[in-house]
PDB file of the backbone (N, CA, C, O) and the ligand in Angstrom, with CONECT records:
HET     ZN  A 101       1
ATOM      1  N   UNK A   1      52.503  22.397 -58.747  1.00  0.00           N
ATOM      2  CA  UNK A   1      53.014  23.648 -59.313  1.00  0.00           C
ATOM      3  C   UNK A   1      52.024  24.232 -60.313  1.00  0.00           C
ATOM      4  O   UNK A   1      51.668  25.406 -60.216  1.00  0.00           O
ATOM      5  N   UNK A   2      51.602  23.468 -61.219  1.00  0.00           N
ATOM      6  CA  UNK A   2      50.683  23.699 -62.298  1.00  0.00           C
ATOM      7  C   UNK A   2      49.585  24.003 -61.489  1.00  0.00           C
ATOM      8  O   UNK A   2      49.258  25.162 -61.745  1.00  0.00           O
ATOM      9  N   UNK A   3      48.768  23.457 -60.529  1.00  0.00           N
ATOM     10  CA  UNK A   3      47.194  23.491 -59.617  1.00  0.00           C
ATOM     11  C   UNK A   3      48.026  25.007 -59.272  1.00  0.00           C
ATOM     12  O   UNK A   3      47.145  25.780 -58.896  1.00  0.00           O
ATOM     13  N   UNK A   4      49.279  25.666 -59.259  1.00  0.00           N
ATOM     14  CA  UNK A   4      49.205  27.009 -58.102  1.00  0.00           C
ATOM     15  C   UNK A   4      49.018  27.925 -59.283  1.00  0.00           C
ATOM     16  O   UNK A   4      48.298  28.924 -59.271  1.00  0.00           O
ATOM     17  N   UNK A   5      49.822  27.443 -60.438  1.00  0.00           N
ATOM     18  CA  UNK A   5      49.638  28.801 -61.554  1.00  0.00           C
ATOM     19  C   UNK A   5      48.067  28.915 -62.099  1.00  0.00           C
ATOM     20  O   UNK A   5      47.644  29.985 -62.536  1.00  0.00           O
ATOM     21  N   UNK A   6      47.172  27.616 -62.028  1.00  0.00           N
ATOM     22  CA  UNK A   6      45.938  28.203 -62.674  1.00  0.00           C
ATOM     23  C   UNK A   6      45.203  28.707 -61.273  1.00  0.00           C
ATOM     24  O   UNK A   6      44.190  29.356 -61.534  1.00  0.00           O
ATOM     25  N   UNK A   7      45.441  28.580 -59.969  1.00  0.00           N
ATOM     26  CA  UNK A   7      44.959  29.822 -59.010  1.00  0.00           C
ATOM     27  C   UNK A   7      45.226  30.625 -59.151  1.00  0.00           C
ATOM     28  O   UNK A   7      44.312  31.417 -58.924  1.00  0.00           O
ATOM     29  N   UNK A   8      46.499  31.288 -59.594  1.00  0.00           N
ATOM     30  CA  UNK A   8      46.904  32.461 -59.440  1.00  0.00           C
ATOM     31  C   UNK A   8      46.502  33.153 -60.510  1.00  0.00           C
ATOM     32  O   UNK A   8      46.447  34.381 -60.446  1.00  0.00           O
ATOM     33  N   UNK A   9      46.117  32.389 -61.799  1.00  0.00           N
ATOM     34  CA  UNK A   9      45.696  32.467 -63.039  1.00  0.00           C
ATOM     35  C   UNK A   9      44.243  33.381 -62.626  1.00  0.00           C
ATOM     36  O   UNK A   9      44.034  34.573 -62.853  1.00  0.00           O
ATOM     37  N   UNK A  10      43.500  32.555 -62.066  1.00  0.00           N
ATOM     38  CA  UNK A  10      42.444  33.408 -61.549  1.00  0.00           C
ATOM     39  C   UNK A  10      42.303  33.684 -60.617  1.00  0.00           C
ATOM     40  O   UNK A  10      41.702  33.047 -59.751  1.00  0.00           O
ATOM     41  N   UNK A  11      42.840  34.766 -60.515  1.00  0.00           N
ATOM     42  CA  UNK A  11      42.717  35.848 -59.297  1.00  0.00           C
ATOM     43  C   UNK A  11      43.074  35.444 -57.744  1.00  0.00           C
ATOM     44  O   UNK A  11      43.069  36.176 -56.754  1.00  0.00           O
ATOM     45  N   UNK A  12      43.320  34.339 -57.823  1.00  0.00           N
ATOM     46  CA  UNK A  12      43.443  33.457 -55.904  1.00  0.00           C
ATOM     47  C   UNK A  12      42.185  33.651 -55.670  1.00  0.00           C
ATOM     48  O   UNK A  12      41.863  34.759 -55.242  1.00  0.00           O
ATOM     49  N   UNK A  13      41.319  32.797 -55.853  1.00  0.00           N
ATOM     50  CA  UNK A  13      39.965  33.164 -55.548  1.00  0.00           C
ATOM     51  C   UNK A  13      39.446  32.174 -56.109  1.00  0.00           C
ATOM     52  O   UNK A  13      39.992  31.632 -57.070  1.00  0.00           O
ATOM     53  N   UNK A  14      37.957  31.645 -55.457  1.00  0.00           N
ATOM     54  CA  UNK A  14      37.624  30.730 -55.468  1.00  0.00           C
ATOM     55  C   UNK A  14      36.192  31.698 -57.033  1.00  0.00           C
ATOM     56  O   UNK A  14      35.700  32.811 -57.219  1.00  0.00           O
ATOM     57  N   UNK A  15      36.153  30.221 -57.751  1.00  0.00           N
ATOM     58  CA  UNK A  15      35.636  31.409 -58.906  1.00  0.00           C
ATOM     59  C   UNK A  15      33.530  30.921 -59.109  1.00  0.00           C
ATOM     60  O   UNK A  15      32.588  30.961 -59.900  1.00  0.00           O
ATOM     61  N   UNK A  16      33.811  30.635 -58.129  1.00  0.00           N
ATOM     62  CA  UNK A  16      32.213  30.612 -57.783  1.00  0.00           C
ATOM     63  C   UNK A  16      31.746  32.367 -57.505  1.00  0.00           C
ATOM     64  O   UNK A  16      32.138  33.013 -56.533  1.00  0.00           O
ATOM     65  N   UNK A  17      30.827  32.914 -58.608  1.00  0.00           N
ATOM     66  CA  UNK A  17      31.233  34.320 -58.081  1.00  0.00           C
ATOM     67  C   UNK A  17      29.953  35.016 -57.399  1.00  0.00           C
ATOM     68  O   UNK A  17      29.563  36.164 -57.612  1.00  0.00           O
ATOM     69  N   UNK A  18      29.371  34.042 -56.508  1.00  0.00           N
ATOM     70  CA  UNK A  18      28.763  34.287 -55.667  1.00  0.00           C
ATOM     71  C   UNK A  18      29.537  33.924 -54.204  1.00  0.00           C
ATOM     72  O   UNK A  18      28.866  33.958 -53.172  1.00  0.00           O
ATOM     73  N   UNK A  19      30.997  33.572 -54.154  1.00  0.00           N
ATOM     74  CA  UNK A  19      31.502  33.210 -53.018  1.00  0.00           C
ATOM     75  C   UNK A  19      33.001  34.033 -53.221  1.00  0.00           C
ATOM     76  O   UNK A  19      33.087  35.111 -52.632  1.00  0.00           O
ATOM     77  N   UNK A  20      33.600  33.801 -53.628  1.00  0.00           N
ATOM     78  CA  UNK A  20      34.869  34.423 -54.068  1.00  0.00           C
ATOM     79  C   UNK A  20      36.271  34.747 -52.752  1.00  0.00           C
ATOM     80  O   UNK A  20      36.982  35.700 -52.434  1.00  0.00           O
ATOM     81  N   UNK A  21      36.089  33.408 -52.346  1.00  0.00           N
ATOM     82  CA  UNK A  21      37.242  32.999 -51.198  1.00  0.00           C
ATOM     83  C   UNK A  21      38.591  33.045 -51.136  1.00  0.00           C
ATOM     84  O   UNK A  21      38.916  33.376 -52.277  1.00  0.00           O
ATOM     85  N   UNK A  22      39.363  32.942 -50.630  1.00  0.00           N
ATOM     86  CA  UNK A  22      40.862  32.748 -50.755  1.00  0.00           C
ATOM     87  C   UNK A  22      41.688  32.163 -50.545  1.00  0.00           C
ATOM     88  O   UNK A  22      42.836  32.136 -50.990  1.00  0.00           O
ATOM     89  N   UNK A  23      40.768  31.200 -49.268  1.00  0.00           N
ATOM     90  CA  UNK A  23      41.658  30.619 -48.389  1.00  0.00           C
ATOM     91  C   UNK A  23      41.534  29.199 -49.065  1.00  0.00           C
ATOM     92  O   UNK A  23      40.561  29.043 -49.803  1.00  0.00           O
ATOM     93  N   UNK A  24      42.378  28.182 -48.904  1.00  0.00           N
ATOM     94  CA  UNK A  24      42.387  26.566 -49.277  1.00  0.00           C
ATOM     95  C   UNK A  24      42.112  26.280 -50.567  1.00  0.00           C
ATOM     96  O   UNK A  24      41.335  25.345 -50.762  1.00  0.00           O
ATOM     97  N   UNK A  25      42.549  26.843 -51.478  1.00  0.00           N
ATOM     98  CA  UNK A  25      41.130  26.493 -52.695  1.00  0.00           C
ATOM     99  C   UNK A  25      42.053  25.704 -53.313  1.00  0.00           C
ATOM    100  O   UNK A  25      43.212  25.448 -52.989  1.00  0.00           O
ATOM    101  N   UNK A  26      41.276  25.283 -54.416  1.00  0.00           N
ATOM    102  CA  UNK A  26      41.772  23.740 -54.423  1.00  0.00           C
ATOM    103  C   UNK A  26      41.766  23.692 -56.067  1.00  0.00           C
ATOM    104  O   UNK A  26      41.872  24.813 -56.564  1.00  0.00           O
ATOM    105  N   UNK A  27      41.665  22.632 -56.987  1.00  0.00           N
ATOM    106  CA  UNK A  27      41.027  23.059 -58.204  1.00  0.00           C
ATOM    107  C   UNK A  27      40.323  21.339 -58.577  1.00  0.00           C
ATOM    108  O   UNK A  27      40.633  20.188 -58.269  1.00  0.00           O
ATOM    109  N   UNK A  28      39.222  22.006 -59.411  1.00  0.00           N
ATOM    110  CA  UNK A  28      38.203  20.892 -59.387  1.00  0.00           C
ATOM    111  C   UNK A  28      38.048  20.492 -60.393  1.00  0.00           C
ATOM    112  O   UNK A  28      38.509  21.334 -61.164  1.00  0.00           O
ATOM    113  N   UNK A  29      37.302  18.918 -61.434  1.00  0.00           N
ATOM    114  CA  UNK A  29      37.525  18.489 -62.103  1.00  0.00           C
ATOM    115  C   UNK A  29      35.629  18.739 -62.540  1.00  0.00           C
ATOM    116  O   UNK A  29      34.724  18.327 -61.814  1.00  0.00           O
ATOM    117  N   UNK A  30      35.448  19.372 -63.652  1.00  0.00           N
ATOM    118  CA  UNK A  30      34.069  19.953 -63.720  1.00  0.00           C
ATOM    119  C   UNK A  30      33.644  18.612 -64.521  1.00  0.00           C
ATOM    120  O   UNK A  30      32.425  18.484 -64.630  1.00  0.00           O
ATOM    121  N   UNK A  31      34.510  17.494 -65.156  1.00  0.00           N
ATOM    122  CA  UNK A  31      33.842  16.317 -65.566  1.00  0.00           C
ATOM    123  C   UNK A  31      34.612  15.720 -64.654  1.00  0.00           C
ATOM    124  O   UNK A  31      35.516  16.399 -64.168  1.00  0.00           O
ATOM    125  N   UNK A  32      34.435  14.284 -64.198  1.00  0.00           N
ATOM    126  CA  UNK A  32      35.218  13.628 -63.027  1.00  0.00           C
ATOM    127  C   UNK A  32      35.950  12.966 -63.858  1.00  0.00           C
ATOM    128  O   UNK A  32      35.286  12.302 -64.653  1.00  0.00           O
ATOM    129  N   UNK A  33      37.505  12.873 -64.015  1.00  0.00           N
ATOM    130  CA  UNK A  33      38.450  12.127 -64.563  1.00  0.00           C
ATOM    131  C   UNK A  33      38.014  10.420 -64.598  1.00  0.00           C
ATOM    132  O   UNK A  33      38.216   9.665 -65.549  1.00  0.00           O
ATOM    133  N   UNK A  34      37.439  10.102 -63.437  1.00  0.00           N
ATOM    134  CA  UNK A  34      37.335   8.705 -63.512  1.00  0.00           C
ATOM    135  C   UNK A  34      35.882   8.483 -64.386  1.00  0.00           C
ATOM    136  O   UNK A  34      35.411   7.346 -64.401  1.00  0.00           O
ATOM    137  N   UNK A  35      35.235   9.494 -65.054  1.00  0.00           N
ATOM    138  CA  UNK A  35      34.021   9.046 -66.208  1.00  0.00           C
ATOM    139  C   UNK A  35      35.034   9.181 -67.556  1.00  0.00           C
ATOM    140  O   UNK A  35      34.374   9.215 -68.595  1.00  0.00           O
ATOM    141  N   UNK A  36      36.427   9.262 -67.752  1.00  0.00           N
ATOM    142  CA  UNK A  36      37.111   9.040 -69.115  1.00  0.00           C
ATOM    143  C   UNK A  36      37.611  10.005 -69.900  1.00  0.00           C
ATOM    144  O   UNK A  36      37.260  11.123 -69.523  1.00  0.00           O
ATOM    145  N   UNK A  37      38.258   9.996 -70.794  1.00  0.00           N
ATOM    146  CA  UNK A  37      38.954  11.009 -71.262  1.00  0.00           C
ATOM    147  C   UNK A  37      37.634  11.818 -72.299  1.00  0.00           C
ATOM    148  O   UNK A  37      37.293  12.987 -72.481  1.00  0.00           O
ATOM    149  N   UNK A  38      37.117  10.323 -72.869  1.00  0.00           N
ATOM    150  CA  UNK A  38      36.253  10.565 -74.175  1.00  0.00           C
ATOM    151  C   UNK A  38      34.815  11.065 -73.405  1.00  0.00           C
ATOM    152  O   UNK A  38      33.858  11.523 -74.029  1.00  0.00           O
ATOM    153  N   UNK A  39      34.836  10.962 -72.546  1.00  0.00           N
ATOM    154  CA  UNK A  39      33.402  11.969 -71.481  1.00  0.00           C
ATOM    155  C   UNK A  39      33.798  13.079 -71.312  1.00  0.00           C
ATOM    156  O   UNK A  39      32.919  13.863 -70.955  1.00  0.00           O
ATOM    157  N   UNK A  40      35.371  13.726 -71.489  1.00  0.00           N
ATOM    158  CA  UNK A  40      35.616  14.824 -71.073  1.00  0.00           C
ATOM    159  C   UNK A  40      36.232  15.348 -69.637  1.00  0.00           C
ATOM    160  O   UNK A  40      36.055  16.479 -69.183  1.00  0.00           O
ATOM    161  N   UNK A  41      36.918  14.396 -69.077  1.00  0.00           N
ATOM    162  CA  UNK A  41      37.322  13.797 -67.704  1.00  0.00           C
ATOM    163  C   UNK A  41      38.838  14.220 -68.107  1.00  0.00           C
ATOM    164  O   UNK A  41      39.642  13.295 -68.221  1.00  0.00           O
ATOM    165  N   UNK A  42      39.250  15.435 -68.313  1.00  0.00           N
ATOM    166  CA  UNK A  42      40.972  15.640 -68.793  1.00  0.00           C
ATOM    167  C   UNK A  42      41.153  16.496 -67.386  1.00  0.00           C
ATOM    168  O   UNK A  42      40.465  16.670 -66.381  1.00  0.00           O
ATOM    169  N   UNK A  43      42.733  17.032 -67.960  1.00  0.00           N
ATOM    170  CA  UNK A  43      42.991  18.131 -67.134  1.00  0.00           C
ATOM    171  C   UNK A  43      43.341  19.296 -67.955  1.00  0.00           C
ATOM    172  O   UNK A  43      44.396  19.928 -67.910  1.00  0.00           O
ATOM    173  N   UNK A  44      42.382  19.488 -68.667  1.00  0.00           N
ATOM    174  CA  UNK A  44      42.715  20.562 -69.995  1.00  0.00           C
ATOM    175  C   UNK A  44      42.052  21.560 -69.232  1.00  0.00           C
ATOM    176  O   UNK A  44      41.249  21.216 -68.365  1.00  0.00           O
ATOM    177  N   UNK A  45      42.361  23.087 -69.516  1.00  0.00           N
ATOM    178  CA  UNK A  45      42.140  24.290 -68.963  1.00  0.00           C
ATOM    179  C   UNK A  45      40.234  24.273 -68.351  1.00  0.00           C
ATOM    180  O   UNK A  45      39.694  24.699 -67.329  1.00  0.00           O
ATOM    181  N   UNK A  46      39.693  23.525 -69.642  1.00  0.00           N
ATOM    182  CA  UNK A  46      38.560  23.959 -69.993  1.00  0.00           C
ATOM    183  C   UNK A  46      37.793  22.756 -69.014  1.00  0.00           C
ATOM    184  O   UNK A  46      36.641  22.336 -69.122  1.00  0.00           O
ATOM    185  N   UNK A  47      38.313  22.563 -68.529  1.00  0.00           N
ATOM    186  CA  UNK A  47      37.760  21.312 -67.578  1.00  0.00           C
ATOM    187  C   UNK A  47      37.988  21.177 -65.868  1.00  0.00           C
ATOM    188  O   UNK A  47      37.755  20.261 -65.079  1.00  0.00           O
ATOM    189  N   UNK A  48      38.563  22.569 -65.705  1.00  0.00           N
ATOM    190  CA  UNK A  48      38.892  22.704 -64.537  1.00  0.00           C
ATOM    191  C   UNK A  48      38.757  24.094 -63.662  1.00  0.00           C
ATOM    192  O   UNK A  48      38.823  25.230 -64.131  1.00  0.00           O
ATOM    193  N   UNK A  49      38.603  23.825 -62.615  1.00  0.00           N
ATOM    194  CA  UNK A  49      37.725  25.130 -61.729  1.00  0.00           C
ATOM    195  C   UNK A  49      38.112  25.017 -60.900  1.00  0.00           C
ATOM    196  O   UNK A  49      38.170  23.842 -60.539  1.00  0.00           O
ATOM    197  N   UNK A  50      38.657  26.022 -59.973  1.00  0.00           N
ATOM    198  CA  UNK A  50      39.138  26.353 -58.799  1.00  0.00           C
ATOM    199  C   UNK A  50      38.212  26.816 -57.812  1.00  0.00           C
ATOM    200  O   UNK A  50      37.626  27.854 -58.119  1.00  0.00           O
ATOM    201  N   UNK A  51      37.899  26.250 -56.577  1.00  0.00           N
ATOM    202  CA  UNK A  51      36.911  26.425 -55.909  1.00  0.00           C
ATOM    203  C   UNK A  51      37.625  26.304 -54.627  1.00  0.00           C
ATOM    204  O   UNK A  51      38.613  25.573 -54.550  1.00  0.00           O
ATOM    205  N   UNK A  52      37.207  26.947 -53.652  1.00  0.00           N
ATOM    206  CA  UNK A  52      37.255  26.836 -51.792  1.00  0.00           C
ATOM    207  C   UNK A  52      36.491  25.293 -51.456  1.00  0.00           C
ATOM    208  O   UNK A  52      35.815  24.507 -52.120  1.00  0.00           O
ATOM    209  N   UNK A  53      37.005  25.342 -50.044  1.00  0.00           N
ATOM    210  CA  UNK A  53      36.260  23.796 -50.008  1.00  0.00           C
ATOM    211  C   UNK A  53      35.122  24.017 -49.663  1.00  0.00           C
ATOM    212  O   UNK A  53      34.704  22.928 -49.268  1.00  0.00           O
ATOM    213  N   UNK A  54      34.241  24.850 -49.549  1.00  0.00           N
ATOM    214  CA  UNK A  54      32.621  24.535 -49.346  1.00  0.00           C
ATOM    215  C   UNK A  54      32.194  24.550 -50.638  1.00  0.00           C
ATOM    216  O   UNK A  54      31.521  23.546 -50.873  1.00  0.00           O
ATOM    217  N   UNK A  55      32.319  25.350 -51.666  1.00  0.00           N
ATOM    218  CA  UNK A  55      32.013  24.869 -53.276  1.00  0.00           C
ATOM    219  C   UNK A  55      32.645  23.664 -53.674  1.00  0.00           C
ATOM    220  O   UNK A  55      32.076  23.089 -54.601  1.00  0.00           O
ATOM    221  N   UNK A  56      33.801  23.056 -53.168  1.00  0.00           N
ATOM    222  CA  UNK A  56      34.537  21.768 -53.902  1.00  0.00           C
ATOM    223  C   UNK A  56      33.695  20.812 -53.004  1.00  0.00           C
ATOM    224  O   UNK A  56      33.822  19.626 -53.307  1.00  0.00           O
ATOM    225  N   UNK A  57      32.923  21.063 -52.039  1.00  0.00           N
ATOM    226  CA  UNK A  57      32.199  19.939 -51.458  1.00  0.00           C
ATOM    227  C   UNK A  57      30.680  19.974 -52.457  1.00  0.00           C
ATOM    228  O   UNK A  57      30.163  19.025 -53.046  1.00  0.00           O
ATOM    229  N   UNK A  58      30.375  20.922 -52.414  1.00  0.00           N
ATOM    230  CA  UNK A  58      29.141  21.150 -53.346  1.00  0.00           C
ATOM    231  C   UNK A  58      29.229  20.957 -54.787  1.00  0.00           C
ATOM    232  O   UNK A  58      28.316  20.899 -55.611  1.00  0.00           O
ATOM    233  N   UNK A  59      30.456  20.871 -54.942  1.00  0.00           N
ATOM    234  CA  UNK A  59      30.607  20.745 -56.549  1.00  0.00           C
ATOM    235  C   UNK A  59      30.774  19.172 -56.811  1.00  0.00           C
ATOM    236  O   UNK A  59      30.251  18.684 -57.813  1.00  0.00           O
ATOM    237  N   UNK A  60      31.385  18.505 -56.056  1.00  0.00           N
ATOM    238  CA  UNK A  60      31.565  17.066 -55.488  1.00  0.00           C
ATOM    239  C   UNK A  60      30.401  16.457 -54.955  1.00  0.00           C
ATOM    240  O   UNK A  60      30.535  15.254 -54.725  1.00  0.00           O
ATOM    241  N   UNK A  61      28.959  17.106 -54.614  1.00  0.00           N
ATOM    242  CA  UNK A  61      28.002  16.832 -54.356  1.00  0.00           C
ATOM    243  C   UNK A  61      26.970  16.768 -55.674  1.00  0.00           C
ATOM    244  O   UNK A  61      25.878  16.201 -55.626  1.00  0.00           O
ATOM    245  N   UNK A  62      27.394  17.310 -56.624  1.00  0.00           N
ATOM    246  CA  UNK A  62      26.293  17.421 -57.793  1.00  0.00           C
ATOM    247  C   UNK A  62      25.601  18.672 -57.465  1.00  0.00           C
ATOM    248  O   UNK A  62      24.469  18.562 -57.935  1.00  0.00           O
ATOM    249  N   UNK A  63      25.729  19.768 -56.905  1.00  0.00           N
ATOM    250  CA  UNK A  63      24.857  21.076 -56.221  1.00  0.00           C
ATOM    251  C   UNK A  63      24.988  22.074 -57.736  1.00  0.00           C
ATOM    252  O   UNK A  63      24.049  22.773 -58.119  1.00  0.00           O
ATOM    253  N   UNK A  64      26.349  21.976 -58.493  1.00  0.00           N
ATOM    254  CA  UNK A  64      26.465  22.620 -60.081  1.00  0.00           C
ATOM    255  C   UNK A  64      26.749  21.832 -61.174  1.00  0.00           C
ATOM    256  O   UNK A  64      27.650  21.007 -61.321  1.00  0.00           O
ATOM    257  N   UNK A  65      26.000  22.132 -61.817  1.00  0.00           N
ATOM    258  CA  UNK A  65      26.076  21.810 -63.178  1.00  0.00           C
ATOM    259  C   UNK A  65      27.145  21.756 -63.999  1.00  0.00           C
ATOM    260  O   UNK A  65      27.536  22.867 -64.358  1.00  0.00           O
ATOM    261  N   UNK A  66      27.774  20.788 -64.434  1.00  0.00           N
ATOM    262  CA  UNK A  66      28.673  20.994 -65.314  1.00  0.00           C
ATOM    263  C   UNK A  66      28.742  22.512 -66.317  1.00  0.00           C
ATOM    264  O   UNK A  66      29.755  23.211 -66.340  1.00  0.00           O
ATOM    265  N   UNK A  67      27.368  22.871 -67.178  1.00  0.00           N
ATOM    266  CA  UNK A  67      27.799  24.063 -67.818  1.00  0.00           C
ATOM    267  C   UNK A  67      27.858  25.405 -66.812  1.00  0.00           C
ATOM    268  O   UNK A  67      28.432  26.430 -67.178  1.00  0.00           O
ATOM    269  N   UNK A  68      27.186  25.284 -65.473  1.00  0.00           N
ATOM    270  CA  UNK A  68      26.897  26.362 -64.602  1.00  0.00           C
ATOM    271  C   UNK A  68      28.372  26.243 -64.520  1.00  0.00           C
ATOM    272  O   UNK A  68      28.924  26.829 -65.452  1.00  0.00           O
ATOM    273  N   UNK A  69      29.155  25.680 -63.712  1.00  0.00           N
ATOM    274  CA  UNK A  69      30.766  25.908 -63.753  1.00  0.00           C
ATOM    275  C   UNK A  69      30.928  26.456 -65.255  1.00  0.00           C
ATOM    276  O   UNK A  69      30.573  27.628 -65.377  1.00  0.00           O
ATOM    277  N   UNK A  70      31.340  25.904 -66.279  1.00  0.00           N
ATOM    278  CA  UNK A  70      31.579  26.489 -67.493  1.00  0.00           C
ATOM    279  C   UNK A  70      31.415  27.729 -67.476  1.00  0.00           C
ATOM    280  O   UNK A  70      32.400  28.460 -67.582  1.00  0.00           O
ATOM    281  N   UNK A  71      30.327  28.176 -67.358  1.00  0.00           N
ATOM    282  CA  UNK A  71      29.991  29.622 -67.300  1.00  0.00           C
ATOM    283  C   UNK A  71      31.157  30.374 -66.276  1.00  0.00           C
ATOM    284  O   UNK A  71      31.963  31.228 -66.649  1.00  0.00           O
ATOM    285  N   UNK A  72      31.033  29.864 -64.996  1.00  0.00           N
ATOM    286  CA  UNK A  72      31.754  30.664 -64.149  1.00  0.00           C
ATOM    287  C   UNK A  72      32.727  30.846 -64.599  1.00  0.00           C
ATOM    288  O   UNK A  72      33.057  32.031 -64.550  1.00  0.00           O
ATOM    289  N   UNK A  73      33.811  29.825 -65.319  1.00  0.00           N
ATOM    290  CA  UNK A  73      35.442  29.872 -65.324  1.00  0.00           C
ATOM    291  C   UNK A  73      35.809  30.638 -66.834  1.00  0.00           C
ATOM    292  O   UNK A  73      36.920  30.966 -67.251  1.00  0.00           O
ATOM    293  N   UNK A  74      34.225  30.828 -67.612  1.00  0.00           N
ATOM    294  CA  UNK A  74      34.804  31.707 -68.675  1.00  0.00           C
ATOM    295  C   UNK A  74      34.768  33.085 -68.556  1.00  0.00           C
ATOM    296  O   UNK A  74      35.254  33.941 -69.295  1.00  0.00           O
ATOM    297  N   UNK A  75      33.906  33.231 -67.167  1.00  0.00           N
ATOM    298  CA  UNK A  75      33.149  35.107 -67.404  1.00  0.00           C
ATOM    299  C   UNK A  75      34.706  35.341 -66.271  1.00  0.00           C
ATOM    300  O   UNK A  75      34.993  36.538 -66.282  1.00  0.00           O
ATOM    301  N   UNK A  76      35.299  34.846 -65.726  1.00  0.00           N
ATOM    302  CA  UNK A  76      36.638  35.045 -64.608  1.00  0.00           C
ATOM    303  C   UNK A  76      37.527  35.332 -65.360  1.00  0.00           C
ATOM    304  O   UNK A  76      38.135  36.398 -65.264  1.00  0.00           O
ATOM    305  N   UNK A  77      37.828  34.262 -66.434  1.00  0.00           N
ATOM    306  CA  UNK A  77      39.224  34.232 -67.195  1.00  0.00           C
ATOM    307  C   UNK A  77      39.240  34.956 -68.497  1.00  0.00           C
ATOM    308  O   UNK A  77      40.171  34.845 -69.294  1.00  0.00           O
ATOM    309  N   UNK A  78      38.440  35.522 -68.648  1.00  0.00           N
ATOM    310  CA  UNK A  78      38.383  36.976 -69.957  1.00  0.00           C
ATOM    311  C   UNK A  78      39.598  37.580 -69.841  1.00  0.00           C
ATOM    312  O   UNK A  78      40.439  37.651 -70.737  1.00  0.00           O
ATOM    313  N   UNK A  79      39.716  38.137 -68.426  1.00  0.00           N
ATOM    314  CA  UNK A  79      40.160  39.171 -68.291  1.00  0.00           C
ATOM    315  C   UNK A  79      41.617  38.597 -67.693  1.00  0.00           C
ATOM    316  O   UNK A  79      42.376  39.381 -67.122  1.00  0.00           O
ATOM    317  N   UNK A  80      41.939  37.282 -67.845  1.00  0.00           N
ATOM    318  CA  UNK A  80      43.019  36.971 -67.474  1.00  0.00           C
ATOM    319  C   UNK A  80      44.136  36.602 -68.503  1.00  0.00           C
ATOM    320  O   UNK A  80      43.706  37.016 -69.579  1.00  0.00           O
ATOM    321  N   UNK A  81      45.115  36.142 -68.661  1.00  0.00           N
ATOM    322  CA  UNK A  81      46.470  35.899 -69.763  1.00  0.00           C
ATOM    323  C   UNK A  81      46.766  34.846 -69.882  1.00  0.00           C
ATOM    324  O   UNK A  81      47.881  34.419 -69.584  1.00  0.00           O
ATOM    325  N   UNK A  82      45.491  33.913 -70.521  1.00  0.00           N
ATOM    326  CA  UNK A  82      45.306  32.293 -70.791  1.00  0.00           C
ATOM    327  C   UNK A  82      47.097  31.914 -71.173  1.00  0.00           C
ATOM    328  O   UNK A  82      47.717  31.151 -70.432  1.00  0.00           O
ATOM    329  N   UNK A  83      47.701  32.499 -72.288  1.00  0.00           N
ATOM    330  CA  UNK A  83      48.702  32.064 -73.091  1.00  0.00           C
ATOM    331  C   UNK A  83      49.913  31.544 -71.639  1.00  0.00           C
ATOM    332  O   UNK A  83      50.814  30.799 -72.025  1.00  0.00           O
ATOM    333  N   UNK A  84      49.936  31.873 -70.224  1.00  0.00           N
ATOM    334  CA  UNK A  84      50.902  32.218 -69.530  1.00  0.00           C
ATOM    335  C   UNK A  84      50.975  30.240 -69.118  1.00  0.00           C
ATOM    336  O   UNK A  84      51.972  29.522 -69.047  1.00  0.00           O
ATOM    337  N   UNK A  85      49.395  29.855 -68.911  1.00  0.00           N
ATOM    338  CA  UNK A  85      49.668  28.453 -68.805  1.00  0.00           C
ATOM    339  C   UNK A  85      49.403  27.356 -69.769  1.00  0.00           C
ATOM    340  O   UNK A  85      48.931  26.225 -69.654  1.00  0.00           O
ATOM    341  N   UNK A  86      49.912  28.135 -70.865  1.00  0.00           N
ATOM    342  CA  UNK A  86      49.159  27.096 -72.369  1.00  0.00           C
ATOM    343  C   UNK A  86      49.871  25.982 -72.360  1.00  0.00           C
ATOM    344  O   UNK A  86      49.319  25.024 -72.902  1.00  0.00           O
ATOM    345  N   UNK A  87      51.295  25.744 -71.757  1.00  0.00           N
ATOM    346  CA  UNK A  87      52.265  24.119 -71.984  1.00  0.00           C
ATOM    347  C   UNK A  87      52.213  23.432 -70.464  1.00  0.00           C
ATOM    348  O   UNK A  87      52.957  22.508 -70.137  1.00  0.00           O
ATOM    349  N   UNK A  88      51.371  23.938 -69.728  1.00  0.00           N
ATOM    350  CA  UNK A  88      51.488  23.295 -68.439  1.00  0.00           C
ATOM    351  C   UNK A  88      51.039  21.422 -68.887  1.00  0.00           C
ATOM    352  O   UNK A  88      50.446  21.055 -69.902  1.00  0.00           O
ATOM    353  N   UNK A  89      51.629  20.431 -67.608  1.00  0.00           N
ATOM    354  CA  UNK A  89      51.665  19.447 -67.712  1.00  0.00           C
ATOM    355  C   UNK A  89      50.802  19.189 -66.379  1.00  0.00           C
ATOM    356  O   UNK A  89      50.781  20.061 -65.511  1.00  0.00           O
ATOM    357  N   UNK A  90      50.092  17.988 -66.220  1.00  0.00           N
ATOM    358  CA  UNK A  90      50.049  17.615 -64.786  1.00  0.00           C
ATOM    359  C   UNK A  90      49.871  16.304 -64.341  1.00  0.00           C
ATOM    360  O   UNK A  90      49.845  16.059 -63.135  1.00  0.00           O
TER     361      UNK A  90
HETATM  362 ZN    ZN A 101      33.762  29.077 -52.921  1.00  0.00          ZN2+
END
């Protein structure tokens, strides 16, 4: 439920914004949960990216950078209404 509101959060769209898909997208863990909480491995807003599966394969490949995502999911969500999923759980 929570993975559908931060898609919808941004735009249904995959936020790679050289690709900007619609279909399957998924949401991705821009530090990998299993490197720890204290590495930065949460499911806090700021740690997560919604991508189609040819970026979630590439992103799962090491192809972006942890801050290159960063970048993407802040220049998307400017213009979006952070406060709508501020108590989500997951
Ligand atoms: Zn994509």
């Amino acid at each position: 439920m929570e993975r559908n509101k931060l898609i919808y959060t941004v735009g249904d769209k995959c936020e790679n914004p050289n690709c900007n898909h619609t279909y399957s997208l998924d949401v991705h863990h821009i530090i990998p949960r299993s490197k720890g909480i204290k590495a930065g491995g949460t499911n806090k807003l700021k740690n997560l990216i919604v991508l189609c599966p040819t970026c979630h394969r590439a992103a799962e490949r090491g192809a972006y950078s942890p801050s290159r995502l960063r970048v993407w999911i802040s220049r998307k969500r400017r213009f979006r209404h952070p406060n709508t999923i501020r108590n989500w759980k997951w």
